[in-house]
PALUM-363768 format. One record per atom (N, C-alpha, C, CB): residue in three letters; x, z, y; atom name. Coordinates in Angstrom, 1 decimal, m for minus. Atoms other than C-alpha are relative to their C-alpha. Glycine has a CB too. Example, Ala and Ser with C-alpha at 12.3 -4.5 7.8 and 13.67 -1.06 7.14 Angstrom:
{code ALA; xx 0.9; zz 0.0; yy m1.2; site N}
{code ALA; xx 12.3; zz 7.8; yy m4.5; site CA}
{code ALA; xx 0.9; zz 0.0; yy 1.2; site C}
{code ALA; xx m1.0; zz 1.2; yy 0.0; site CB}
{code SER; xx m0.9; zz 0.0; yy m1.1; site N}
{code SER; xx 13.7; zz 7.1; yy m1.1; site CA}
{code SER; xx m0.8; zz 0.8; yy 1.1; site C}
{code SER; xx 0.4; zz m1.4; yy 0.5; site CB}
***
This chain:
{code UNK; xx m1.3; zz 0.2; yy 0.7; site N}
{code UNK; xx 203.3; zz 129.2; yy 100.6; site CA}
{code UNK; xx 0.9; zz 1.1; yy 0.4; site C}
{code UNK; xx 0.6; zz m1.4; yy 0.3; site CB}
{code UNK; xx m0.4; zz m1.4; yy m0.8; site N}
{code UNK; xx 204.8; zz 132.0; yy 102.9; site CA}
{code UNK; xx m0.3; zz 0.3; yy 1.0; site C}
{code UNK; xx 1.1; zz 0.2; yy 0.3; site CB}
{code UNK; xx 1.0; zz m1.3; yy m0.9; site N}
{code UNK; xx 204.2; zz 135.0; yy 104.6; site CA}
{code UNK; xx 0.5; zz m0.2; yy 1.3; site C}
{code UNK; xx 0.3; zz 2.0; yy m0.5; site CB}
{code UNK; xx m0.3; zz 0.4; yy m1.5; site N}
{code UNK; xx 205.3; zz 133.3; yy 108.0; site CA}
{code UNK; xx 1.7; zz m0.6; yy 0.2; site C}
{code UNK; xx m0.2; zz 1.6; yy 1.1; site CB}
{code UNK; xx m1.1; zz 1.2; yy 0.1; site N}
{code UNK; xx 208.2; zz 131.5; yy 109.4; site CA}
{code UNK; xx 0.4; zz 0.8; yy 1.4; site C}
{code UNK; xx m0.5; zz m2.0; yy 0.0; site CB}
{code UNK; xx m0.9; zz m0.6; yy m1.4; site N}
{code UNK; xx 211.2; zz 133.2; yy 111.7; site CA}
{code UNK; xx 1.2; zz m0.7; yy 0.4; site C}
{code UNK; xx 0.5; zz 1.5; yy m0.3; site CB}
{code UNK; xx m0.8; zz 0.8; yy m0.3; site N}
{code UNK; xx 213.5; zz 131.1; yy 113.3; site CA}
{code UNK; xx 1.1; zz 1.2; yy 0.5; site C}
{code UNK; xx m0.4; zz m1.2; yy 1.1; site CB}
{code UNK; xx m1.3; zz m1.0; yy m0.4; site N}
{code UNK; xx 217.2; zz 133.0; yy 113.6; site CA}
{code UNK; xx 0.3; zz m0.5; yy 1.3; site C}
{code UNK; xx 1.4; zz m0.1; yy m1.1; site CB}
{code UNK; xx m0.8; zz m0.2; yy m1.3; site N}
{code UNK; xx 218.7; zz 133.9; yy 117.0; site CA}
{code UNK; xx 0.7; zz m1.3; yy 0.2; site C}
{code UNK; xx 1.1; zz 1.1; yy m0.2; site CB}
{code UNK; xx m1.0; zz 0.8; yy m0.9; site N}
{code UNK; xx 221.4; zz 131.2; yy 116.8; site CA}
{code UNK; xx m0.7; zz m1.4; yy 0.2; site C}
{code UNK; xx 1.6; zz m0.3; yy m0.7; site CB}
{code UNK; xx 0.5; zz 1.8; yy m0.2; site N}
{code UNK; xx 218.7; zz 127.9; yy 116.4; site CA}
{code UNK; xx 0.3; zz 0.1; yy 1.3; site C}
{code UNK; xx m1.9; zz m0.7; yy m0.5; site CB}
{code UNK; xx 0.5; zz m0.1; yy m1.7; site N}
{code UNK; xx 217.7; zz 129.0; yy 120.2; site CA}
{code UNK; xx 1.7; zz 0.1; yy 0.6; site C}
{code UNK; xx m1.2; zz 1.9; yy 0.5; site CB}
{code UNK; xx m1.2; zz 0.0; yy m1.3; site N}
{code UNK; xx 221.6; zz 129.7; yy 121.5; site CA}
{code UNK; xx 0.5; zz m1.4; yy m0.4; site C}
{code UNK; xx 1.4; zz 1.6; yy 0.0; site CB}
{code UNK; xx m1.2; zz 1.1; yy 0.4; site N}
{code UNK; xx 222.9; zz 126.5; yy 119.6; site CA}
{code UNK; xx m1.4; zz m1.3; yy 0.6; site C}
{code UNK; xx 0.6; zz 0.0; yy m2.4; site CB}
{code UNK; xx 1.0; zz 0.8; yy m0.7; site N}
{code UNK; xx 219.6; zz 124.4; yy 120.7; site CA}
{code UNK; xx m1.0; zz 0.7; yy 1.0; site C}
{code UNK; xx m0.8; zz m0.6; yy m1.0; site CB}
{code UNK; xx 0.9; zz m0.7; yy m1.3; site N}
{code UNK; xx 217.8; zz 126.0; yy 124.0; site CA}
{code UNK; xx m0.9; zz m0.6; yy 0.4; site C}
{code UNK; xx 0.6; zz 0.4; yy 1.3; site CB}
{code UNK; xx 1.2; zz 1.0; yy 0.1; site N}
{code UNK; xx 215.4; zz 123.2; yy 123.7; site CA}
{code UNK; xx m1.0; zz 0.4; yy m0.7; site C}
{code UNK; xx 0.2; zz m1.3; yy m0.4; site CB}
{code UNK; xx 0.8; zz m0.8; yy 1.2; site N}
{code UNK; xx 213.8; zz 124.9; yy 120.7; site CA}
{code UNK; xx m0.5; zz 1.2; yy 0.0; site C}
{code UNK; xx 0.6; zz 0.3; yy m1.0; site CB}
{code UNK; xx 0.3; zz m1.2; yy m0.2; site N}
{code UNK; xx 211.8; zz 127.8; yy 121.3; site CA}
{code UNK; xx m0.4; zz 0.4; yy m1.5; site C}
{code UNK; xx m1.0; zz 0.2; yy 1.2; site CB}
{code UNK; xx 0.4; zz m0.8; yy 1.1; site N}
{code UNK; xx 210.7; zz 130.2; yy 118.1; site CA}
{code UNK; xx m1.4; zz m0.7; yy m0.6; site C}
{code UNK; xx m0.1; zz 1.7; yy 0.5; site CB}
{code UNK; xx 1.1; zz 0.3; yy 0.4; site N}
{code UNK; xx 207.2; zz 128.8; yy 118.5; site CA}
{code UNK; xx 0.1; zz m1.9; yy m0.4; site C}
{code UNK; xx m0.9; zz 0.6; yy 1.3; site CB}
{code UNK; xx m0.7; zz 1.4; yy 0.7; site N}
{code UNK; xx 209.0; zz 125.2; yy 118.2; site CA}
{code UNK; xx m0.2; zz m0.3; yy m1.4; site C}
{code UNK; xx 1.4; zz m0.1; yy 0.1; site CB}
{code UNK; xx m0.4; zz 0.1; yy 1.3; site N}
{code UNK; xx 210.3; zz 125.4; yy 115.3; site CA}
{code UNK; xx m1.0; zz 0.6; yy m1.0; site C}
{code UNK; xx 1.2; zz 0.5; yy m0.1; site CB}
{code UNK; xx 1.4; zz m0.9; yy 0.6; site N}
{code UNK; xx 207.3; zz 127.8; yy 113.9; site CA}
{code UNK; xx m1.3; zz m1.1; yy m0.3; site C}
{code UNK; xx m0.7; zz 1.2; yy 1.4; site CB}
{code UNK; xx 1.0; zz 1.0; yy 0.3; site N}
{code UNK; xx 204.9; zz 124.7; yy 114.7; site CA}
{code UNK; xx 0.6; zz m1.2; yy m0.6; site C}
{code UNK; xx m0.7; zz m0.4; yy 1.2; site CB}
{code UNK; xx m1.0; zz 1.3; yy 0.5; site N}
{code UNK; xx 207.6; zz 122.2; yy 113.4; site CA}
{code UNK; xx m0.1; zz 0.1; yy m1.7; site C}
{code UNK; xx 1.9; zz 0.2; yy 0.6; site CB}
{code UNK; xx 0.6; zz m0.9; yy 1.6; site N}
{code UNK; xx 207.0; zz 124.2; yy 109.9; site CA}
{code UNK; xx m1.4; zz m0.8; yy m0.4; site C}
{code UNK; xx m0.4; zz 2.1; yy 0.2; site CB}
{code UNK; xx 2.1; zz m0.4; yy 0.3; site N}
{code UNK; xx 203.0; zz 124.4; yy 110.1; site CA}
{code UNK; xx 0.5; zz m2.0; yy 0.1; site C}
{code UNK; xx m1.8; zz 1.3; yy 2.1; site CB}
{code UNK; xx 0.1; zz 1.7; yy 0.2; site N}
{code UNK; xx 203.5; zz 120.2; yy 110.6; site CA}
{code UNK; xx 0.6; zz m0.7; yy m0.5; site C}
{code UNK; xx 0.0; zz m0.8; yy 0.8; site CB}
{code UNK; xx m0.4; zz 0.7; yy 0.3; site N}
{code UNK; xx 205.8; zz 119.3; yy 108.5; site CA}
{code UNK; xx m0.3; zz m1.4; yy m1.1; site C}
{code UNK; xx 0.7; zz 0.7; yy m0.2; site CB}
{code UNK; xx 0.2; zz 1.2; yy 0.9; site N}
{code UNK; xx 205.8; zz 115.7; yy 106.6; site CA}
{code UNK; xx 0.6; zz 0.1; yy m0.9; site C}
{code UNK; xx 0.2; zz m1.2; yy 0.4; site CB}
{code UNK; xx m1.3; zz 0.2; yy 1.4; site N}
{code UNK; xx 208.6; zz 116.3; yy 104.1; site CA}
{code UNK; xx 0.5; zz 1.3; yy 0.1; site C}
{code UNK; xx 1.4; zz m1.3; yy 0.2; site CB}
{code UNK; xx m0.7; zz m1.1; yy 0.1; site N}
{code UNK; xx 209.6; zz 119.4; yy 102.8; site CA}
{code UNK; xx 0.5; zz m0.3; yy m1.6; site C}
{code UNK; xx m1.1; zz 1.5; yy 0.4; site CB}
{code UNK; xx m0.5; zz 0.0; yy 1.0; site N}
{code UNK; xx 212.2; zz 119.5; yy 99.9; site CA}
{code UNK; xx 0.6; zz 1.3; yy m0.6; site C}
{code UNK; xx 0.6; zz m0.8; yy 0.2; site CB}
{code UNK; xx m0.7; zz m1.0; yy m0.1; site N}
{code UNK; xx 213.7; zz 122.3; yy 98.2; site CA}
{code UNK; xx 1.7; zz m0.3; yy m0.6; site C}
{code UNK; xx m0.8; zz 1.0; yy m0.8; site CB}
{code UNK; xx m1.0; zz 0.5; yy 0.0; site N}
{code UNK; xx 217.0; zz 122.6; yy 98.1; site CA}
{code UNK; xx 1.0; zz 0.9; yy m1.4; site C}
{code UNK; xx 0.4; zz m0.2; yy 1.5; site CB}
{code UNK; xx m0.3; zz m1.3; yy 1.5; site N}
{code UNK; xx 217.7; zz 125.3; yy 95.0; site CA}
{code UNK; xx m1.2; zz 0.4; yy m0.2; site C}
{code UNK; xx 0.9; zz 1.6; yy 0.2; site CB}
{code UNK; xx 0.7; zz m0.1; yy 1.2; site N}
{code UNK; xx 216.3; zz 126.1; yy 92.1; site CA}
{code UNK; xx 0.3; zz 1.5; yy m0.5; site C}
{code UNK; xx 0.4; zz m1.1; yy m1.0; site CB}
{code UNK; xx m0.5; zz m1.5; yy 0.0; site N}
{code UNK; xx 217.8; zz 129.6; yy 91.8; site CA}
{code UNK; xx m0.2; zz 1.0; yy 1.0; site C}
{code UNK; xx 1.2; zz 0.1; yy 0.0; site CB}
{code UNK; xx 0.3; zz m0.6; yy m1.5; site N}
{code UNK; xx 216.8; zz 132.3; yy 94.3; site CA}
{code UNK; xx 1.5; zz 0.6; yy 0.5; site C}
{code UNK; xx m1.4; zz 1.3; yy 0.0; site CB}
{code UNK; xx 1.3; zz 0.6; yy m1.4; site N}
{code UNK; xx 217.4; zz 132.6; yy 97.4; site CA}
{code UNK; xx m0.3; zz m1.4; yy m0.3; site C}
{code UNK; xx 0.8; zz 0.0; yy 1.8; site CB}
{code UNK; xx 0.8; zz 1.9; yy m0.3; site N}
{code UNK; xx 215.1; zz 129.0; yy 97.8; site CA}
{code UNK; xx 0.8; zz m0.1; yy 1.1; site C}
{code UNK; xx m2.1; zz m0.4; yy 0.4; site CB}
{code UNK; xx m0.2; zz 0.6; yy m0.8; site N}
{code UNK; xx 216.4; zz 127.1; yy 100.0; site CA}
{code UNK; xx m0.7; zz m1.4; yy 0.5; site C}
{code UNK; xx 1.0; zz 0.0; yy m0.1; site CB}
{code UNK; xx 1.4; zz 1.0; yy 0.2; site N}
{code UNK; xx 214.3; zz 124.3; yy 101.2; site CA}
{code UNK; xx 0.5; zz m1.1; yy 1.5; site C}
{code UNK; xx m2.1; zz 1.3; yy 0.4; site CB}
{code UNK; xx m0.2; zz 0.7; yy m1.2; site N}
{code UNK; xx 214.8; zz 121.7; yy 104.1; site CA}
{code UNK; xx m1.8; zz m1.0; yy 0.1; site C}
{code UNK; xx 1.6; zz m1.1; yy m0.2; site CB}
{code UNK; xx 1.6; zz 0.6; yy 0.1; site N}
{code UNK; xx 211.7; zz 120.0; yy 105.6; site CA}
{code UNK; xx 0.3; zz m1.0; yy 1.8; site C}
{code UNK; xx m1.6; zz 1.9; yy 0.0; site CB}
{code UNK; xx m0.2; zz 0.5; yy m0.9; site N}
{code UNK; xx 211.1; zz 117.8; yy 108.8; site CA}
{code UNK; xx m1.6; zz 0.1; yy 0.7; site C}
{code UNK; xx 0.7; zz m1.2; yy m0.3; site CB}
{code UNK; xx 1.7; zz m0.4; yy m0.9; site N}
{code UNK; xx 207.5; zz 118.3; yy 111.3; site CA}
{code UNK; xx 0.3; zz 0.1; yy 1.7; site C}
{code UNK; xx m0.9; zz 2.0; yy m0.7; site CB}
{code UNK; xx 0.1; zz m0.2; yy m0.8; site N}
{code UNK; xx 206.7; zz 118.0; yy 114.3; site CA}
{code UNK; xx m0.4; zz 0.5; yy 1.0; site C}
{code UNK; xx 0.1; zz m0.4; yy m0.1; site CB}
{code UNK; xx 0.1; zz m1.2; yy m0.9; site N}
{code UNK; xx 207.1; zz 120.5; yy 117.3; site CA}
{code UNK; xx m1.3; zz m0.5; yy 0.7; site C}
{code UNK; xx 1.4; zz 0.4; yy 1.2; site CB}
{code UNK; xx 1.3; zz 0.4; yy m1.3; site N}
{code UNK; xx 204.1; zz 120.9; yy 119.9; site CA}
{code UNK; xx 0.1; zz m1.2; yy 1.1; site C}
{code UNK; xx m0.3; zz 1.3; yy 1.0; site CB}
{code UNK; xx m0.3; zz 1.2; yy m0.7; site N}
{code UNK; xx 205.8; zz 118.3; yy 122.2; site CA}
{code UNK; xx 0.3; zz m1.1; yy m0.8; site C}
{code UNK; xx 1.1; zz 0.2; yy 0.9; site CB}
{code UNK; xx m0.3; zz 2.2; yy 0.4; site N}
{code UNK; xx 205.8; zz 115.1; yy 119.4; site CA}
{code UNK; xx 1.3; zz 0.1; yy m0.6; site C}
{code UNK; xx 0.4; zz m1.4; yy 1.8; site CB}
{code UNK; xx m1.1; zz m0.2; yy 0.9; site N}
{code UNK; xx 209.3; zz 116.1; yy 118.3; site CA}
{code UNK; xx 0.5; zz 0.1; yy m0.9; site C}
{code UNK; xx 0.3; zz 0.3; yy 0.1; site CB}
{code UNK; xx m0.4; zz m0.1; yy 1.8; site N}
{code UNK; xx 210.8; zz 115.5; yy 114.9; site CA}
{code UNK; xx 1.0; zz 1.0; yy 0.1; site C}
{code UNK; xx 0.8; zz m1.5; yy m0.7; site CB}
{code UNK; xx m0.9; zz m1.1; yy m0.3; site N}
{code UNK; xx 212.5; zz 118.3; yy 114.5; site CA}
{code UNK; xx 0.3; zz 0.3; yy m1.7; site C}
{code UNK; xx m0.8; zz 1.4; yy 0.9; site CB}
{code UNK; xx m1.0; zz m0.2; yy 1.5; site N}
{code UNK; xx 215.1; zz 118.8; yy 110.8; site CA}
{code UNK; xx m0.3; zz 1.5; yy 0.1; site C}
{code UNK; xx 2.0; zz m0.6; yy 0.0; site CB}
{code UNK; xx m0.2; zz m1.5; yy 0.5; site N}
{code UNK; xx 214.9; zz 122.6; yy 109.4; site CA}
{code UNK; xx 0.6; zz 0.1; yy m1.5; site C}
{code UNK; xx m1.4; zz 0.9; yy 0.0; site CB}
{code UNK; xx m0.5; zz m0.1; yy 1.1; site N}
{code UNK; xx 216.7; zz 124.3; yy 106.8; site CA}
{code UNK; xx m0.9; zz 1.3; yy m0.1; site C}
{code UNK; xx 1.6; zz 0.1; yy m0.1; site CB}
{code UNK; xx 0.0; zz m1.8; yy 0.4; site N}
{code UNK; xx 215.7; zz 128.0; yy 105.5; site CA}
{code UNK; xx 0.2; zz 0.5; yy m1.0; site C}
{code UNK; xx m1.1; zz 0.7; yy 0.0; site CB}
{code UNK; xx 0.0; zz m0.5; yy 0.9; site N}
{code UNK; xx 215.8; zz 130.1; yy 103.2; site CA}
{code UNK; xx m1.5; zz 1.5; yy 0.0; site C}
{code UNK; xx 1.5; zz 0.2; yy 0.0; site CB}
{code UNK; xx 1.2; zz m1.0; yy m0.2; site N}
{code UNK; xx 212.6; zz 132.2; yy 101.7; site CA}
{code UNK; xx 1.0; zz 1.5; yy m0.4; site C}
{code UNK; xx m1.5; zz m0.5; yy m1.4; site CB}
{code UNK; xx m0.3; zz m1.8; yy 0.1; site N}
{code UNK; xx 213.5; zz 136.3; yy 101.9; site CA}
{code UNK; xx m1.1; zz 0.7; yy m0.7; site C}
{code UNK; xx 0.1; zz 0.8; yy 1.6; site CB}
{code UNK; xx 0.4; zz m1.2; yy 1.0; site N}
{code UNK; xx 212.5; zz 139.1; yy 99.9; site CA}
{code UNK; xx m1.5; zz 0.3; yy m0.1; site C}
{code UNK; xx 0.6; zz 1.3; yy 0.5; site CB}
{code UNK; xx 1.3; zz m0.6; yy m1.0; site N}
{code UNK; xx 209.3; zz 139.7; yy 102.0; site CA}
{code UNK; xx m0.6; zz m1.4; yy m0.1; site C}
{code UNK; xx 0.2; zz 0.7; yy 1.8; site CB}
{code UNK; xx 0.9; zz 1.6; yy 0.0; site N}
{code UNK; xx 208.0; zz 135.8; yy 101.2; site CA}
{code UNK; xx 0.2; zz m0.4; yy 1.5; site C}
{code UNK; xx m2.0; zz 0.0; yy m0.5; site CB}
{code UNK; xx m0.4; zz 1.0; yy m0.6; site N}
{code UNK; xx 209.0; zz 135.1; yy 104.4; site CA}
{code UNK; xx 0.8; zz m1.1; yy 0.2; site C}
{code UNK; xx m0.1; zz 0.3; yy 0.4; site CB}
{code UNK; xx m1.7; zz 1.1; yy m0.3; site N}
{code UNK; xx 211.6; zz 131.6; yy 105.7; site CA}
{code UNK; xx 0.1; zz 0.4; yy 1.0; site C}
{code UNK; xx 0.2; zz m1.8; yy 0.1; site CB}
{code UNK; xx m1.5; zz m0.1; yy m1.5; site N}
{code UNK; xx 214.4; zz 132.1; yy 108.0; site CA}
{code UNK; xx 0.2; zz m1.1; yy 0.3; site C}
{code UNK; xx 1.6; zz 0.6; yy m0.2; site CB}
{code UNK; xx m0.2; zz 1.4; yy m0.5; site N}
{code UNK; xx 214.7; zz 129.1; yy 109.5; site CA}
{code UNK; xx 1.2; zz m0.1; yy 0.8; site C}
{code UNK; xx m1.3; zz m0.6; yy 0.7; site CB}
{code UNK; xx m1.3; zz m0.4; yy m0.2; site N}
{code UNK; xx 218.6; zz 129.1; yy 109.9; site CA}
{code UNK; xx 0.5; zz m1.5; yy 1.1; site C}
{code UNK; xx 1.0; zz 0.2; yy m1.7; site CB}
{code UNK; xx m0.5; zz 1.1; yy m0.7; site N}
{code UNK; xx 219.2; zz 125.3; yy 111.4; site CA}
{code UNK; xx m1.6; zz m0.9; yy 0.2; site C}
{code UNK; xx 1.4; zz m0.9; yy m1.0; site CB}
{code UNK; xx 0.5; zz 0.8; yy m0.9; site N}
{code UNK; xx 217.0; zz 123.6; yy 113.7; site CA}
{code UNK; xx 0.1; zz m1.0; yy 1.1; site C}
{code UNK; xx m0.4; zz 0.5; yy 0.3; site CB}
{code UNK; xx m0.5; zz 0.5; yy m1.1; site N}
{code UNK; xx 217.5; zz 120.9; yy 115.7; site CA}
{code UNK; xx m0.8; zz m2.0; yy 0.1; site C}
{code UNK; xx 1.9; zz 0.4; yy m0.2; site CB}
{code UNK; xx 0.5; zz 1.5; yy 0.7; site N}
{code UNK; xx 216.2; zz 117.0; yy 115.9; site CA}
{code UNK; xx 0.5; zz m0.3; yy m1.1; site C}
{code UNK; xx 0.3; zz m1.1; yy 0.8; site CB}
{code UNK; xx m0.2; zz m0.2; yy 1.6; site N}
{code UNK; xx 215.8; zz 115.4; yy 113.0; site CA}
{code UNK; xx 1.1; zz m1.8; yy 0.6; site C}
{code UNK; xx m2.1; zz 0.0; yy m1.5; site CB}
{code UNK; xx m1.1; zz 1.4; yy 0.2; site N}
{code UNK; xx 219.0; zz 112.9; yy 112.0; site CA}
{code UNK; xx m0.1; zz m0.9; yy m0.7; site C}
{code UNK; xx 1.3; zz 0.2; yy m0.4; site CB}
{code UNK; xx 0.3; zz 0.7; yy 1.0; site N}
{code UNK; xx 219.3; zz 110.1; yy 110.2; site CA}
{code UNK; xx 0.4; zz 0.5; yy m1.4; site C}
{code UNK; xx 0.5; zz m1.3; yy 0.3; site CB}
{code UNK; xx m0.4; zz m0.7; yy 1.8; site N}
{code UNK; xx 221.0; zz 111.8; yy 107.3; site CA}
{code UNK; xx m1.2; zz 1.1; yy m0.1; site C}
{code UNK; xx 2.0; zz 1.2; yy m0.1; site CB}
{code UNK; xx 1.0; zz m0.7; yy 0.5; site N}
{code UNK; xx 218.4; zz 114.5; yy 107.1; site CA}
{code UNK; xx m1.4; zz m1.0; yy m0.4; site C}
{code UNK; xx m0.3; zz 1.0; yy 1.1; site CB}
{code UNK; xx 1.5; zz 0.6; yy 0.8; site N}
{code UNK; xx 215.5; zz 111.7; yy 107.3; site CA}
{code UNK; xx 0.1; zz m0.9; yy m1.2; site C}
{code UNK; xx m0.8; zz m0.9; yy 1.1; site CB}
{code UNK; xx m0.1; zz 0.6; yy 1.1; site N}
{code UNK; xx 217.2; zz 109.9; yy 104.4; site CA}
{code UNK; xx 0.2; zz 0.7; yy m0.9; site C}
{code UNK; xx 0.7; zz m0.8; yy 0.0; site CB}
{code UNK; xx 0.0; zz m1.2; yy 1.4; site N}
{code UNK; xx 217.6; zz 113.2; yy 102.2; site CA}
{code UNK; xx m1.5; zz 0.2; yy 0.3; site C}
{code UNK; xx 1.2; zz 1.8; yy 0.2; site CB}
{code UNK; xx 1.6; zz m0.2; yy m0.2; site N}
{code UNK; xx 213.6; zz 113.5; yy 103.4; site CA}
{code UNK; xx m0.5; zz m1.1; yy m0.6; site C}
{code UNK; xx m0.5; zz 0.1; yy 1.6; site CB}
{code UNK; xx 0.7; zz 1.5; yy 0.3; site N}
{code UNK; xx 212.9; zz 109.9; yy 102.7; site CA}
{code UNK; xx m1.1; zz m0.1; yy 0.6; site C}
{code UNK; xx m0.2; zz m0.4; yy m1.4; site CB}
{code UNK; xx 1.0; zz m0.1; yy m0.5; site N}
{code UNK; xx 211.0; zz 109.9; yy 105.3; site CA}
{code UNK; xx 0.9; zz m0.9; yy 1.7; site C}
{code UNK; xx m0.6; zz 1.7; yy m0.1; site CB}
{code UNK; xx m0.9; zz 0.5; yy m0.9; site N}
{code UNK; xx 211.7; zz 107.5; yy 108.8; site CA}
{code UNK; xx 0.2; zz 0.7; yy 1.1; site C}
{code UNK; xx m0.3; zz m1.2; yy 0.4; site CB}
{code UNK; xx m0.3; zz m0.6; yy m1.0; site N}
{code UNK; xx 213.1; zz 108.6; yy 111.6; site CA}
{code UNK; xx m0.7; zz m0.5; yy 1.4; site C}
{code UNK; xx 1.3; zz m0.1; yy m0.1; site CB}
{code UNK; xx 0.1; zz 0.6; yy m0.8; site N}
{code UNK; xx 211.4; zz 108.4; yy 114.9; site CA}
{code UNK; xx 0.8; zz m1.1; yy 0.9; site C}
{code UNK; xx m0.3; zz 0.6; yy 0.3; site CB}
{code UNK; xx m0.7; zz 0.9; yy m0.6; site N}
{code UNK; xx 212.3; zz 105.6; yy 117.3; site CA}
{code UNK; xx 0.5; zz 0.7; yy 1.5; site C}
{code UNK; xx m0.8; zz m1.2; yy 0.1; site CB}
{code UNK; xx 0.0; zz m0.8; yy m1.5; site N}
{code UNK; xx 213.8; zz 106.7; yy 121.2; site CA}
{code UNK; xx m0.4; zz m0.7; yy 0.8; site C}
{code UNK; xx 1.1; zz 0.6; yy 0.5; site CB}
***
């Protein structure tokens, strides 16, 4: 679907829990991916879980080069898992 998945600089300074390869495998597993425009840029939100089990919410947007930028990362919320329709883990 695209030519790879790049998480931007600020997921990692705004969540330092999330490494690149996090959120990279949070992609490759997601359960629910939506788009969020219909006009380009796509924008797309999706939810999957990282290599440690973690539900992890993304936004992106696809670029020029078919790749997503994967601009917001971070656990997944209840508002994201009810725009996913999808449940939210338990803690």
């Amino acid at each position: 679907m695209f030519g790879g998945v790049v998480a931007h600089s600020r997921v990692q300074q705004r969540h330092p829990e999330l490494s690149d390869e996090d959120v990279a495998a949070a992609w490759r597993n997601a359960v629910a991916v939506r788009r969020r425009s219909f006009d380009p840029p796509e924008y797309y939100a999706a939810a999957g879980a990282d290599p440690h089990g973690r539900m992890i919410e993304m936004v992106g947007v696809e670029l020029e080069d078919s790749r997503l930028l994967i601009f917001h990362a971070m656990r997944l919320t209840p508002k994201m898992a009810d725009g996913l329709c999808i449940e939210r883990e338990s803690r």
